[in-house]
C-alpha positions in Angstrom: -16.3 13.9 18.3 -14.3 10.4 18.6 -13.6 8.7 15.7 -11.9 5.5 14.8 -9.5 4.6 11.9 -10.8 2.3 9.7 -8.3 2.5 7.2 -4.7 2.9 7.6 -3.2 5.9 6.7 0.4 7.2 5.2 1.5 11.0 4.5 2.2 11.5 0.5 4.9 13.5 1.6 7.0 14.2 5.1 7.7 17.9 4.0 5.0 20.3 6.2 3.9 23.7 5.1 3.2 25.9 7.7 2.0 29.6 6.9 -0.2 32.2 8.4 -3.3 34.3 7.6 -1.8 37.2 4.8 1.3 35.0 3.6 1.7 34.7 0.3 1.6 31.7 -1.8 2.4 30.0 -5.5 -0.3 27.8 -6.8 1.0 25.3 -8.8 -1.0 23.1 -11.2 -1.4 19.1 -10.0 -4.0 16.8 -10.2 -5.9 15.3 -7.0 -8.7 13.2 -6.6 -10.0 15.0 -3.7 -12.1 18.7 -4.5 -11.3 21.4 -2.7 -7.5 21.3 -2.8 -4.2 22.8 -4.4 -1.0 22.6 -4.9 0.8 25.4 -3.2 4.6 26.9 -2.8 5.8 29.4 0.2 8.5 31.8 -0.5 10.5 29.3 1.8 9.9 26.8 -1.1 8.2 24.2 1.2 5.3 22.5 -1.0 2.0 21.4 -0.2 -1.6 20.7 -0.3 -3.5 23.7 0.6 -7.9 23.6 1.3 -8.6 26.0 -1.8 -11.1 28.2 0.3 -8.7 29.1 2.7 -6.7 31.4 0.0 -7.6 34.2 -1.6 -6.4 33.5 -5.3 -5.4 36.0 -7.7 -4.0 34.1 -11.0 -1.2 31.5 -9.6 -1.2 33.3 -6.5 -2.7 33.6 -3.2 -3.0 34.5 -0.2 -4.0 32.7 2.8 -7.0 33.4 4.3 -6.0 31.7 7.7 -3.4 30.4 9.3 -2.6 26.5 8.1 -0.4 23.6 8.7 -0.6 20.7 6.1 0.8 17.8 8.4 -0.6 14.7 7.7 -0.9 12.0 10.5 0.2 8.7 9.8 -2.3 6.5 11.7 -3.4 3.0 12.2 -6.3 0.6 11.9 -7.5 0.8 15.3 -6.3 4.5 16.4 -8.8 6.7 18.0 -9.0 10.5 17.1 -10.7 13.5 17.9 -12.6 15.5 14.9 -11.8 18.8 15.3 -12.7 20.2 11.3 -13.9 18.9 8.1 -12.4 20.4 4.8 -12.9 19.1 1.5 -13.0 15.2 2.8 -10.2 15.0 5.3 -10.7 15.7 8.9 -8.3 17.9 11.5 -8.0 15.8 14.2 -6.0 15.2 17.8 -4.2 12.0 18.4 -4.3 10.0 21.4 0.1 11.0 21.5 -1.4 14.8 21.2 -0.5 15.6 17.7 -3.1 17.4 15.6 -2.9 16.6 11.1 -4.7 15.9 8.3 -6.2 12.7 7.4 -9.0 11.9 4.9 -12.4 11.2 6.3 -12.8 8.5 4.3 -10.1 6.8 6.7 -12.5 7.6 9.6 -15.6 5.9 11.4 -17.8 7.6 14.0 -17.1 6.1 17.2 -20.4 5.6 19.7 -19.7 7.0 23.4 -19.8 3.4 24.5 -17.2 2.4 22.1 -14.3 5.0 23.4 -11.1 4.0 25.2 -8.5 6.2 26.1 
């Protein structure tokens, strides 16, 4: 589905975290206003938000579930996306330059078919 930014967006952090379905990671406490989300370390070091039900947690650590990337698009009032996944309030989602991230849904407006320009 097409959606369209209503509210600008910038990445808390540039640093990504890519792991893999079986990696292991760190959980480490932090405090977020959106459910559903934690604070994670790779043995790498790399830090990151993580969706909580994609890791299988055992104390402060887990293991992931699936494979993940936490990249977070920085996008503009105005930019057009494709929804590919909804996870705890933020949205996967394709780019028009053909880069997939993170951005919270609340950022987001549903764009009719007769409202879509590529």
């Amino acid at each position: 589905m097409r959606y369209a930014v209503i509210r600008k967006h910038r990445a808390e952090s540039s640093e990504t975290l890519s792991v893999f379905a079986g990696d292991e990671l760190w959980i480490m406490p932090r405090e977020t206003h959106y459910p559903g989300w934690i604070w994670c370390k790779d043995e790498k070091g790399a830090q990151a938000w993580v969706p909580k039900s994609y890791v299988s947690i055992e104390g402060n650590q887990g293991r992931m579930k699936r494979d993940y990337i936490s990249r977070e698009l920085e996008l503009e009032v105005g930019d057009q996306v494709d929804l590919l996944e909804i996870e705890s309030e933020w949205g996967w989602v394709l780019d028009r330059r053909g880069i997939y991230g993170w951005i919270p849904m609340e950022c987001l407006e549903r764009v009719e078919m007769d409202e879509i320009s590529d």
